[in-house]
Backbone bond lengths (Angstrom), bond angles and torsions (degrees), N, CA, C in turn:
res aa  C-N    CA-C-N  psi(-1)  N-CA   C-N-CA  omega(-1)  CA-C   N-CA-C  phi
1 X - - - 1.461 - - 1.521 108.87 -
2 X 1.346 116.91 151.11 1.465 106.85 -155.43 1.660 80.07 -108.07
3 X 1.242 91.95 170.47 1.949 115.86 -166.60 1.628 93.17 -55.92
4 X 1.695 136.41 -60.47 0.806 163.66 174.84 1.617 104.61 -12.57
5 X 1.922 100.03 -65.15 1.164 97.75 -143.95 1.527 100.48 -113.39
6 X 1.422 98.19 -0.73 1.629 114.56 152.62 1.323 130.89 -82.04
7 X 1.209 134.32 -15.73 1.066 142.34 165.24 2.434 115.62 -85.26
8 X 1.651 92.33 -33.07 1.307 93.27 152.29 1.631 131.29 -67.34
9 X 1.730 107.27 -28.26 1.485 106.97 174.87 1.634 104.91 -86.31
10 X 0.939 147.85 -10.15 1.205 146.45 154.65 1.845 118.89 -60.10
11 X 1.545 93.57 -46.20 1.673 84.90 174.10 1.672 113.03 -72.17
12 X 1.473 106.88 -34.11 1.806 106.20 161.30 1.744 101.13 -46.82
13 X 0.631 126.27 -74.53 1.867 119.67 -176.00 1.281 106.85 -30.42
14 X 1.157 129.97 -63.63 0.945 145.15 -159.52 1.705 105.95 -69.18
15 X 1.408 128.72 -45.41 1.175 112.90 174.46 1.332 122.56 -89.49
16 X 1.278 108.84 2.40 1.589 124.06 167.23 1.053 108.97 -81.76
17 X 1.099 117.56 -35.39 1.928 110.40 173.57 1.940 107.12 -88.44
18 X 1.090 102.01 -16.50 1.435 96.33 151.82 1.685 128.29 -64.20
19 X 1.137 107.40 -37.24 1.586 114.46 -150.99 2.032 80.89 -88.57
20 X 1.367 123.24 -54.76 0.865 133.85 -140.63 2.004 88.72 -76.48
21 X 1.166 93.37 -46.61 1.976 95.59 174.30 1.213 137.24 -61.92
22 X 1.628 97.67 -2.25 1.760 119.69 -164.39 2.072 77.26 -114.25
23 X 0.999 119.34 -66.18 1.403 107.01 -160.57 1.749 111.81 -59.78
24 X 1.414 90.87 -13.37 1.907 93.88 166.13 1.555 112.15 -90.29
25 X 1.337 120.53 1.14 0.819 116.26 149.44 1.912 105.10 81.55
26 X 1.521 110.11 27.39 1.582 112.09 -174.64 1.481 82.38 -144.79
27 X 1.458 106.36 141.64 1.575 157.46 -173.90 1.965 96.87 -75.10
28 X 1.174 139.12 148.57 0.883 140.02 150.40 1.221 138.25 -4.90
29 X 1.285 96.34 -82.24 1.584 123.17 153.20 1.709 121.49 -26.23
30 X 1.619 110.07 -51.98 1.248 121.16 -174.65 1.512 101.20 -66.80
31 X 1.314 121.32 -72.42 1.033 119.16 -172.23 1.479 120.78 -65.52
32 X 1.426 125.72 3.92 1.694 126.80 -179.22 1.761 70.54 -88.83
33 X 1.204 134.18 -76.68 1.356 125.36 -145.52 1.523 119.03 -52.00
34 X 1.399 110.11 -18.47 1.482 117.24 168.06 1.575 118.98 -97.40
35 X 0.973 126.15 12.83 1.351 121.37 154.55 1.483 108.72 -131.57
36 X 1.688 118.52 27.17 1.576 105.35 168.97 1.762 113.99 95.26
37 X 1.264 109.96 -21.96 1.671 95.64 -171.88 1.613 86.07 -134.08
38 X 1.822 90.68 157.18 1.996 102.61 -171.56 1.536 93.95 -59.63
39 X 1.193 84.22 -175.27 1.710 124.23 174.53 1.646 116.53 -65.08
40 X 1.247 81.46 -47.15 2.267 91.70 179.12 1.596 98.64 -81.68
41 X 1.398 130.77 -9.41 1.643 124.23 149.64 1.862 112.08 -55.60
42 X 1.190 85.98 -76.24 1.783 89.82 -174.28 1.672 115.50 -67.20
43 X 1.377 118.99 18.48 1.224 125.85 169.60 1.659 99.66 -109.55
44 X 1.424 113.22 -37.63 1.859 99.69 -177.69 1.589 87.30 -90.26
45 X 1.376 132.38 22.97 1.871 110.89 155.24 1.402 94.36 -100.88
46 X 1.329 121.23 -25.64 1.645 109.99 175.52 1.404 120.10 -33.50
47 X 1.780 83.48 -62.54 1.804 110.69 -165.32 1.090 98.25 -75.40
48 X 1.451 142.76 28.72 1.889 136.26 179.32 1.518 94.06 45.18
49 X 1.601 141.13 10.76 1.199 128.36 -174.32 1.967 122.25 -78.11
50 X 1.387 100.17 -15.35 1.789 125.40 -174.00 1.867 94.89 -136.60
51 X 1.512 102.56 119.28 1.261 110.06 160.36 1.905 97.45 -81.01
52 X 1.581 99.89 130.39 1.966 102.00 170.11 1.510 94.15 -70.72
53 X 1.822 94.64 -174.28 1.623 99.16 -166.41 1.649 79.42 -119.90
54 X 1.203 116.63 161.84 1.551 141.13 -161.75 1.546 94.62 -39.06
55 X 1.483 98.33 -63.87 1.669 96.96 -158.83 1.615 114.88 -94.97
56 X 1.628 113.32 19.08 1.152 135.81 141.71 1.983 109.99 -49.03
57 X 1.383 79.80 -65.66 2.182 97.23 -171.34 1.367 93.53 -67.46
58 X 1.081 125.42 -23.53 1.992 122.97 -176.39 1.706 86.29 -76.44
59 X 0.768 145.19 -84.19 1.372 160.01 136.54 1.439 114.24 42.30
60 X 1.229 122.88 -88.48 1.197 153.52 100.28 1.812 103.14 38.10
61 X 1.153 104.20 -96.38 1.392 125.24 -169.92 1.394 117.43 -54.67
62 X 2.263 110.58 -33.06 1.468 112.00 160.21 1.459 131.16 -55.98
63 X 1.860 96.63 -29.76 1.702 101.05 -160.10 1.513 87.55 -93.14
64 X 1.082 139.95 -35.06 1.555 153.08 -159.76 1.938 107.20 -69.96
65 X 1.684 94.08 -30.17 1.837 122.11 -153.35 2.129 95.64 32.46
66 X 0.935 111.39 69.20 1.776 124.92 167.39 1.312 105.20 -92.23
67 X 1.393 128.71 -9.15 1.640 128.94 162.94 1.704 105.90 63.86
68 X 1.925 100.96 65.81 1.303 102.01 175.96 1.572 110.77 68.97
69 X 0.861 138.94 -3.77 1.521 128.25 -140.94 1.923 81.03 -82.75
70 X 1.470 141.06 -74.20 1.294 163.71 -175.39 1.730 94.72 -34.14
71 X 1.773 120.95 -52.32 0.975 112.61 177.72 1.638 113.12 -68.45
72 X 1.098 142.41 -34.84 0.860 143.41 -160.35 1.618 104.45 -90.72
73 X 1.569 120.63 -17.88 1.543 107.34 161.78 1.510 119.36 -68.69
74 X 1.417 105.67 -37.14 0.984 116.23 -151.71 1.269 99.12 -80.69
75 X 1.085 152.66 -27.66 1.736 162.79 165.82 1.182 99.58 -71.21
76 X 1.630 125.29 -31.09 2.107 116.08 154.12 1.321 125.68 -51.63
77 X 1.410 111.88 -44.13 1.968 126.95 -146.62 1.456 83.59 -112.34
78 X 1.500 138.26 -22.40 1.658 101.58 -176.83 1.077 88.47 -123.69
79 X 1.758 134.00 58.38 1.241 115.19 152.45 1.813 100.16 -116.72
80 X 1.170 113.86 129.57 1.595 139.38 -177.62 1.502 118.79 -105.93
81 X 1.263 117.25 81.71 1.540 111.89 -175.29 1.966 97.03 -43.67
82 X 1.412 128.34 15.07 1.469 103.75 -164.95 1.615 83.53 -115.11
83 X 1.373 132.32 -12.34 1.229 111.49 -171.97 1.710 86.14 -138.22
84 X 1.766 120.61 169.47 0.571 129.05 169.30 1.683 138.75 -34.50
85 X 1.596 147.32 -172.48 1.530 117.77 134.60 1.692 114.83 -69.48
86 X 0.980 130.84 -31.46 1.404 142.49 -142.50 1.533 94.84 -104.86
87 X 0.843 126.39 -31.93 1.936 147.05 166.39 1.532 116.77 -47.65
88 X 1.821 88.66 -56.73 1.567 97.94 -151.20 1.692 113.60 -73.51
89 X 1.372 119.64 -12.31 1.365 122.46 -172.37 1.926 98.98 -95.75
90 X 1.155 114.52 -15.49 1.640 97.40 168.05 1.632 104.24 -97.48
91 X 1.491 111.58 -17.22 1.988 80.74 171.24 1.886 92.47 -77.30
92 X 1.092 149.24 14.52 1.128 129.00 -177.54 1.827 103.28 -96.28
93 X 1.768 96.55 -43.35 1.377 95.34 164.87 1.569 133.09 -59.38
94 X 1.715 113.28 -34.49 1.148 100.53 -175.67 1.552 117.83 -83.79
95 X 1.217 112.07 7.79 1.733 124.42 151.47 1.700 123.01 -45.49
96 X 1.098 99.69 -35.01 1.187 128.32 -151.61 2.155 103.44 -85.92
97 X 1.896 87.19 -56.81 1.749 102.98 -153.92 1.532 110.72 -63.37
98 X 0.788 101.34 136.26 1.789 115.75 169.60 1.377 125.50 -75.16
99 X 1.508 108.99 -25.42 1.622 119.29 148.38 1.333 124.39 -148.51
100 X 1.460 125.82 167.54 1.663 109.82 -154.51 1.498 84.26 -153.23
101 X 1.003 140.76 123.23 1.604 156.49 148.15 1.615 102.89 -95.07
102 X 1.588 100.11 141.26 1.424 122.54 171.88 0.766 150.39 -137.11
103 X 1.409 159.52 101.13 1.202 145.48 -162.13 1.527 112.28 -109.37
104 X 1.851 112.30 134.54 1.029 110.57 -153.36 1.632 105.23 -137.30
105 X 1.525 117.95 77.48 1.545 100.78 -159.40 1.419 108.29 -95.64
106 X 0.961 134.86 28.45 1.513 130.34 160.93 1.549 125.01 -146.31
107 X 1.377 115.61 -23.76 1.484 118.63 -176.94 1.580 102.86 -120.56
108 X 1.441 119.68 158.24 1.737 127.16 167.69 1.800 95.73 -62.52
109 X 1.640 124.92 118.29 1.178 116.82 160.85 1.775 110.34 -36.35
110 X 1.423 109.78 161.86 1.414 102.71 -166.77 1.583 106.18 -107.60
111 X 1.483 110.00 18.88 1.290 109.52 166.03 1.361 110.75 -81.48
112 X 1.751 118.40 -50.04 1.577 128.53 157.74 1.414 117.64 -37.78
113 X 1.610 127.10 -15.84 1.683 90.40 -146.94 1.792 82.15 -112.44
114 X 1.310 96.22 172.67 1.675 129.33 -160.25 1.715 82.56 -108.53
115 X 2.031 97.08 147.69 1.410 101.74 -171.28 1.408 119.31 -57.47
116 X 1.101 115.34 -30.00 1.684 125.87 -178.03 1.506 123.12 -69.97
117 X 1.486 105.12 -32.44 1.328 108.60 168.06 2.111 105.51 -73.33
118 X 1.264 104.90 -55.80 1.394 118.73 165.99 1.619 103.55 -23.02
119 X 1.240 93.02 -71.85 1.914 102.03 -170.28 1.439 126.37 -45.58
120 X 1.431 90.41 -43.93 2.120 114.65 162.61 1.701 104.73 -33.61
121 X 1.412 92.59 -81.64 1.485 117.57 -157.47 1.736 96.65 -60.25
122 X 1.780 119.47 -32.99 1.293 96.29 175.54 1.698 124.51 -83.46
123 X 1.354 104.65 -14.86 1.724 111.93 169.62 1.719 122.39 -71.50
124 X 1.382 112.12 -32.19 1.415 117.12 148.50 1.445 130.34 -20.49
125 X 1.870 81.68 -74.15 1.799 104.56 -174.37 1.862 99.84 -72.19
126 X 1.113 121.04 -21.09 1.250 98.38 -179.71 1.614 109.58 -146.27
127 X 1.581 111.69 96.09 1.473 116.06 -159.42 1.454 107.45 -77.01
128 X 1.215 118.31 -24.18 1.975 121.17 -164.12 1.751 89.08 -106.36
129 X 1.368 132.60 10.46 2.115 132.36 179.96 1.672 79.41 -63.63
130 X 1.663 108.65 154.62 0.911 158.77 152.49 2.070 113.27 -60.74
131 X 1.204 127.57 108.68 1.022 119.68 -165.35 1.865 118.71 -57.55
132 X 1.463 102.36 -7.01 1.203 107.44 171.71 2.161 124.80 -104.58
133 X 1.458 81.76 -2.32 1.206 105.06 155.49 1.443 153.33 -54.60
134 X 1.991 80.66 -55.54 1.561 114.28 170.45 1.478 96.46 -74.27
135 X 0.904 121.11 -71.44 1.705 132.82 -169.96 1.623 111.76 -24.65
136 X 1.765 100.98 -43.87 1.618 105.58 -178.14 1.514 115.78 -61.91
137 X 1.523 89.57 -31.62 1.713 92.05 174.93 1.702 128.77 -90.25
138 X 1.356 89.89 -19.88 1.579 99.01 178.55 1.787 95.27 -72.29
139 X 1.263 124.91 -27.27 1.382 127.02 -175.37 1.553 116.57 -70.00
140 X 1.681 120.42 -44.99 1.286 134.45 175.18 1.736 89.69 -66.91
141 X 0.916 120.57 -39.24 2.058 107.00 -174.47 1.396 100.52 -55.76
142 X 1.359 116.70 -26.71 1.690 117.35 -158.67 0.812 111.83 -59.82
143 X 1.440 91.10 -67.91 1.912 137.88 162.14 1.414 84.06 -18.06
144 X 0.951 143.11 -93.86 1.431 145.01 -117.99 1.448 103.86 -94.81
145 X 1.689 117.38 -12.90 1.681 111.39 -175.80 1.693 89.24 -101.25
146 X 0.861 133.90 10.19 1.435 142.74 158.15 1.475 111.63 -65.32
147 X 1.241 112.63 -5.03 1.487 116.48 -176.83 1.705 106.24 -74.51
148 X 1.279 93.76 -40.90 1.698 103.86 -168.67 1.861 114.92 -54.22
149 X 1.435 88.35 -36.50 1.848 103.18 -157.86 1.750 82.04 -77.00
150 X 1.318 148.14 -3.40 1.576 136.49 -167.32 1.688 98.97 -77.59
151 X 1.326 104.53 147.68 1.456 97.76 175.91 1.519 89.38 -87.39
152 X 0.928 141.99 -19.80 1.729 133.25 173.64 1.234 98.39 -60.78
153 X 1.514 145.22 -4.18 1.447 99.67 -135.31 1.977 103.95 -95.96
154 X 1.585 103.67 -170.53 1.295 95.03 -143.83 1.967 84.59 -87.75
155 X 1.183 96.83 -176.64 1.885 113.59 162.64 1.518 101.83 -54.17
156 X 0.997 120.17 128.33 1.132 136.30 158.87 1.500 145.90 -86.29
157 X 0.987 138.55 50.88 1.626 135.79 -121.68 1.794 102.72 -124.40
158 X 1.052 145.07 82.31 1.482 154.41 172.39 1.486 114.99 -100.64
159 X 1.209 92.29 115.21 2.035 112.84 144.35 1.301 104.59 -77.17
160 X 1.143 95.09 140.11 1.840 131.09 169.12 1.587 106.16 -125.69
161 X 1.003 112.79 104.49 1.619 119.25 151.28 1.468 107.54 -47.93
162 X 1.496 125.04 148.86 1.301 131.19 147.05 1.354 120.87 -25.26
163 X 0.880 106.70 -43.05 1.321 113.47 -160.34 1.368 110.88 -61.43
164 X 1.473 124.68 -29.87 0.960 132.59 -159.94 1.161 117.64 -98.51
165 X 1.446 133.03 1.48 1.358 176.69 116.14 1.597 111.50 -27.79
166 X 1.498 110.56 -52.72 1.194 105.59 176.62 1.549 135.79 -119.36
167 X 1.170 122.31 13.36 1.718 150.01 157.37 1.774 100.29 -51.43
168 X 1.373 134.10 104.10 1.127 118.54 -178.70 1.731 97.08 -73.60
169 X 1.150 141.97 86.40 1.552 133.33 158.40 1.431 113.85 -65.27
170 X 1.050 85.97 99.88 2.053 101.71 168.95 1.586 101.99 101.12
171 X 0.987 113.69 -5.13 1.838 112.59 166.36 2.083 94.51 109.32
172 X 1.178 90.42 -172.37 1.686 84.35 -141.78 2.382 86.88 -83.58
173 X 0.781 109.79 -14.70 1.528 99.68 176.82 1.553 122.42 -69.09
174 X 1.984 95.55 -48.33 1.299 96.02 152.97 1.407 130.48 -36.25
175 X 1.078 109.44 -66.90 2.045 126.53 -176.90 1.201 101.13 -30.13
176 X 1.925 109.07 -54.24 1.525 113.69 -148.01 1.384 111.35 -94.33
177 X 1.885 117.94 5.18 1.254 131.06 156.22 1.841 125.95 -76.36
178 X 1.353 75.64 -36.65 1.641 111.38 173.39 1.761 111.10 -63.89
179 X 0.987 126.32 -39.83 1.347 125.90 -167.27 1.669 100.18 -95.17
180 X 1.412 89.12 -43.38 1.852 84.26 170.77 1.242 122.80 -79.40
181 X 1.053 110.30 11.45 1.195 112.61 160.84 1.246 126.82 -81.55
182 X 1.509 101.41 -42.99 1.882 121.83 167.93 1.403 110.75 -38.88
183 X 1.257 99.63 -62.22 1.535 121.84 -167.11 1.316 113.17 -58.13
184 X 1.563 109.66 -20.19 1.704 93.77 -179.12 1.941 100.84 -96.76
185 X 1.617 111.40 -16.50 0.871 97.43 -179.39 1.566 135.63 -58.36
186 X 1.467 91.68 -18.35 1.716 124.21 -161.79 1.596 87.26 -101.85
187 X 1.232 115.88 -13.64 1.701 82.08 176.73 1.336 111.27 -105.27
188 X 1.720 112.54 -7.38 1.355 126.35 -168.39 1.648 90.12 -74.41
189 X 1.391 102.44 -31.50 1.754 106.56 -174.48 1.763 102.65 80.11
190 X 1.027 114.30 61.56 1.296 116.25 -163.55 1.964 95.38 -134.53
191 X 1.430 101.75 -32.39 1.524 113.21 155.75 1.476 124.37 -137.37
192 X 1.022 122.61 148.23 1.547 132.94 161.15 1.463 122.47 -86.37
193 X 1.319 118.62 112.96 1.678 124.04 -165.79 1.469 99.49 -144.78
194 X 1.587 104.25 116.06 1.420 148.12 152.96 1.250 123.85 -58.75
195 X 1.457 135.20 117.11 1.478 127.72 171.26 1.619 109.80 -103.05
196 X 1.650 107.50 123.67 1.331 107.53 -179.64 1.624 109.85 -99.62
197 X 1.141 119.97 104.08 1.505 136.98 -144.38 1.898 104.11 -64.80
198 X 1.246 114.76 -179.88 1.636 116.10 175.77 1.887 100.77 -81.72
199 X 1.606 93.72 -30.75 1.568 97.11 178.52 1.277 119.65 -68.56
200 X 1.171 123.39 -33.58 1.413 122.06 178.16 1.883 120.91 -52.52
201 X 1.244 103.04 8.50 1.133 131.10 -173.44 1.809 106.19 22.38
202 X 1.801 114.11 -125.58 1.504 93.55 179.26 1.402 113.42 -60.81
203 X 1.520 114.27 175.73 1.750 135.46 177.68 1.258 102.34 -141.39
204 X 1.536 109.06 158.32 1.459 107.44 162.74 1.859 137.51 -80.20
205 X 1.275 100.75 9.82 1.289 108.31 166.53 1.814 114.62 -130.96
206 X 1.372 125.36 62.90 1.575 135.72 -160.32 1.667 90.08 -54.24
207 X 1.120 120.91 115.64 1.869 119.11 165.07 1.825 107.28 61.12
208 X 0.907 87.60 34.64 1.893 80.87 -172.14 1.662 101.26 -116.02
209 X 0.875 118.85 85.16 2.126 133.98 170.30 1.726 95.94 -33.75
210 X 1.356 136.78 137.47 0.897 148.74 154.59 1.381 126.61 -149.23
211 X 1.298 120.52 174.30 1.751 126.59 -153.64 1.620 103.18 -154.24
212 X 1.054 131.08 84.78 1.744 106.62 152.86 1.450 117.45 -71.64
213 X 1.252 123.46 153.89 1.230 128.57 -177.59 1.949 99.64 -149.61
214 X 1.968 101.02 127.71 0.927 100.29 -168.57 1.481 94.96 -119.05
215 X 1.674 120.42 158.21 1.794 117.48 172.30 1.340 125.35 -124.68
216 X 0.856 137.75 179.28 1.653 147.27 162.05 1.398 111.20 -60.93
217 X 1.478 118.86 -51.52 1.538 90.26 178.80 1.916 80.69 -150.04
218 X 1.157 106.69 84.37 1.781 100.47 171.41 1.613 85.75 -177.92
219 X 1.382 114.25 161.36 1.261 129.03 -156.14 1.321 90.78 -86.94
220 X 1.557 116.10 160.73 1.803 108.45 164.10 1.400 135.34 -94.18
221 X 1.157 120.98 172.90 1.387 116.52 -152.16 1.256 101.03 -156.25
222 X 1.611 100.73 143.22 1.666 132.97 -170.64 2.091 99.49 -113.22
223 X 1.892 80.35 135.93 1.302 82.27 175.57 2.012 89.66 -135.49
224 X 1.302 90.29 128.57 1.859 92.27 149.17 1.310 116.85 -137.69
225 X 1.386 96.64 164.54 1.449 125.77 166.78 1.522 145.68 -58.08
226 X 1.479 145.64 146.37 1.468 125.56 159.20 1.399 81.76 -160.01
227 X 1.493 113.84 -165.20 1.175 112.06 -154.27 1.447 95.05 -106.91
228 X 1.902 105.61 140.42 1.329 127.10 -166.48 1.393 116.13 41.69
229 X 1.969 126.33 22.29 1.285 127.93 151.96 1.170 122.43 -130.71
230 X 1.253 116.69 157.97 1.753 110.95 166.84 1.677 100.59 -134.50
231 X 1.584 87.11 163.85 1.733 92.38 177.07 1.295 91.20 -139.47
232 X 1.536 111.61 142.41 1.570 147.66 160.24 0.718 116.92 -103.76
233 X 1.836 124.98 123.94 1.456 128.83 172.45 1.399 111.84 -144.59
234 X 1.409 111.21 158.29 1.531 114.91 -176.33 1.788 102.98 -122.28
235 X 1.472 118.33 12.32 1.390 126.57 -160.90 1.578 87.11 -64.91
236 X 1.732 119.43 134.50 1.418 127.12 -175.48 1.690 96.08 -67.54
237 X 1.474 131.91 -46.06 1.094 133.26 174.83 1.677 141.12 -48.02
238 X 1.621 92.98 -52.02 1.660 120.15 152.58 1.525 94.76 -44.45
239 X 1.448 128.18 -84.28 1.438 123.96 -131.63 1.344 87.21 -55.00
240 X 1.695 124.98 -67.42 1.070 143.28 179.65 1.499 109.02 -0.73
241 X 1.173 108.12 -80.50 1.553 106.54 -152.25 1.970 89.39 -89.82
242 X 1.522 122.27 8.72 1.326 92.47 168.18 1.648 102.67 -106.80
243 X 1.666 111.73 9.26 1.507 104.79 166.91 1.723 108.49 -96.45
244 X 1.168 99.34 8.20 1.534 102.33 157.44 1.268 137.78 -116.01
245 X 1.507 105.17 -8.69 1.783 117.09 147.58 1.606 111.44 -58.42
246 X 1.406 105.33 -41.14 1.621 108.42 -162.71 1.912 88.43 -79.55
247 X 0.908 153.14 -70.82 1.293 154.88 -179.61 1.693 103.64 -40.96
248 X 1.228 134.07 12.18 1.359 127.82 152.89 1.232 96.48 -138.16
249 X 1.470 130.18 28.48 1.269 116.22 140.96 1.872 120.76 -100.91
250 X 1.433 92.66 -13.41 1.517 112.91 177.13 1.730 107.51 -60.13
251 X 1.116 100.35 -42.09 1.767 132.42 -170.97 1.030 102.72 -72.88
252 X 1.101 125.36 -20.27 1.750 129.96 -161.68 1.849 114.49 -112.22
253 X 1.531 100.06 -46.03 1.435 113.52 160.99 1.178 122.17 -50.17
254 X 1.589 128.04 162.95 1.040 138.43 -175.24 1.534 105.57 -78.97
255 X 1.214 134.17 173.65 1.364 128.71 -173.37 1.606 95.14 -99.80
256 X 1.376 111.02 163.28 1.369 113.47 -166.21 1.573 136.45 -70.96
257 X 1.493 99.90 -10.73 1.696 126.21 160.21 1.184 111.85 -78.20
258 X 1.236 127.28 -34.40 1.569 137.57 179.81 1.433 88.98 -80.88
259 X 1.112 154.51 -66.74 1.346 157.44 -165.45 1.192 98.57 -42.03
260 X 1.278 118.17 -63.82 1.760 122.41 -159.98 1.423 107.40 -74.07
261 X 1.238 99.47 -24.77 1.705 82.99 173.34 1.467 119.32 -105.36
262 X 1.166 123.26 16.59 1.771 135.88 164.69 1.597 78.33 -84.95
263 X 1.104 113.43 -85.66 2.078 106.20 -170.01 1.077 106.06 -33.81
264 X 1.577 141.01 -81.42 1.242 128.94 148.13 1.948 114.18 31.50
265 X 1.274 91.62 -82.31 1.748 106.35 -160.70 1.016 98.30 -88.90
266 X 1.547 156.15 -25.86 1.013 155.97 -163.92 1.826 91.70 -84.19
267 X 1.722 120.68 -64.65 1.143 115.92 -173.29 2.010 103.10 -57.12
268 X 0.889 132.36 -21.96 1.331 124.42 173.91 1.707 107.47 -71.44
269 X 1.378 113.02 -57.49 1.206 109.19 172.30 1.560 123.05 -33.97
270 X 1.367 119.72 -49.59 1.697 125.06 171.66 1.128 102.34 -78.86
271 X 1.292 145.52 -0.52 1.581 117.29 149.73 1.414 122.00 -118.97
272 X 1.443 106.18 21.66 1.608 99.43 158.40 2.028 82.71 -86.66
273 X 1.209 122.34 -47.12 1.521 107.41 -169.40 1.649 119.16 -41.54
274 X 1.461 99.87 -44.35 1.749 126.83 -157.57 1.847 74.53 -57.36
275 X 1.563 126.80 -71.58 1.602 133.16 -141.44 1.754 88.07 -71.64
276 X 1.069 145.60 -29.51 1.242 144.75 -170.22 1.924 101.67 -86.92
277 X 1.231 129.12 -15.41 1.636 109.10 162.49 1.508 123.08 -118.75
């Protein structure tokens, strides 16, 4: 579905849960308090301005009795052959966030990475894809590093493990396109990127992918990773103590001049390799 005509079926949601909340005869307010989220929630699903989260629209549809109808859009409009099911509702959120912290201990987050590095990491995950396959997805990565160039766009703030520095993905020219790529992002000042060194020995998140995501007027929210799942949460407790894992990983990283120039040397390192084969 093209951006266009997805963003028109969203404002259909949105005035359907208008029309349908007025003939029940409850105010915003009423109905945010019966499915869990305020009033200025179910006013930015009015305005197509906040995609809800699944069991928001499950939600929804009990107090409403609309017989599924809300769940069943909503399992239409956020499914993206380009990203996962479990995927596709945080690139919708991080549309949204006003700041985004990351932690990234094995791959370039895929807002950073350049199509070629992108293309690597998607031929990996899928060795027998169709070359027009890969492409759809290397295209939604684009899509999504398009975030950076917005003059809206949100804070940007990523840890990189070492590690991620030194994985040649796509062979060492790739890497060393890839890192310079980082580097201009950080000088454009468009992101802030931390290197969490081999010395820093243990951390409090060992291999564990994570995301804070903060908003304008909605609480913030943690997303991680495992393999072929993700979980999204807005629990005040959850975020809590994982914006205090991420704040002793801040503590732990190199400072951000020291960062840029480990990337720096690392992207030199893969192209003295790249000119030597």
């Amino acid at each position: 579905m093209a951006n266009g005509s997805r963003q028109a079926a969203w404002e259909f949601f949105g005035a359907e849960l208008k029309r349908r909340r007025e003939n029940a005869a409850l105010t915003q307010a009423e109905l945010g308090a019966r499915v869990f989220v305020s009033g200025g929630y179910i006013g930015q699903f009015e305005q197509a301005i906040r995609k809800p989260q699944l069991d928001v629209a499950q939600r929804i549809d009990e107090i409403l009795q609309t017989d599924g109808f809300f769940e069943r859009l909503w399992k239409k409009l956020i499914r993206d052959q380009r990203y996962t099911e479990y995927f596709a509702e945080v690139v919708e959120l991080e549309r949204l966030a006003t700041e985004i912290c990351e932690f990234a201990p094995a791959v370039v987050p895929g807002r950073l990475q350049t199509r070629e590095y992108a293309q690597a990491v998607f031929l990996a995950g899928n060795p027998f894809a169709t070359d027009e396959y890969i492409e759809e997805l290397v295209k939604g990565r684009m899509d999504r590093a398009k975030l950076l160039k917005d003059a809206t766009r949100p804070v940007y703030w990523v840890i990189l493990h070492e590690t991620v520095l030194r994985i040649p993905v796509g062979g060492p020219a790739v890497m060393a396109h890839q890192l310079d790529h980082i580097v201009s992002l950080m000088q454009e000042r468009k992101v802030l990127v931390q290197v969490l060194p081999f010395a820093a020995g243990a951390h409090p998140e060992m291999g564990k992918l994570m995301w804070l995501m903060e908003f304008e007027d909605a609480p913030p929210t943690v997303y991680t990773e495992a393999v072929r799942s993700g979980n999204l949460v807005d629990e005040p407790m959850v975020v809590k103590r994982t914006r205090a894992a991420y704040d002793r990983l801040r503590a732990a990283a190199l400072s951000p001049e020291a960062s840029l120039a480990l990337i720096e040397s690392a992207a030199e390192d893969f192209r003295r390799c790249a000119s030597t084969t």
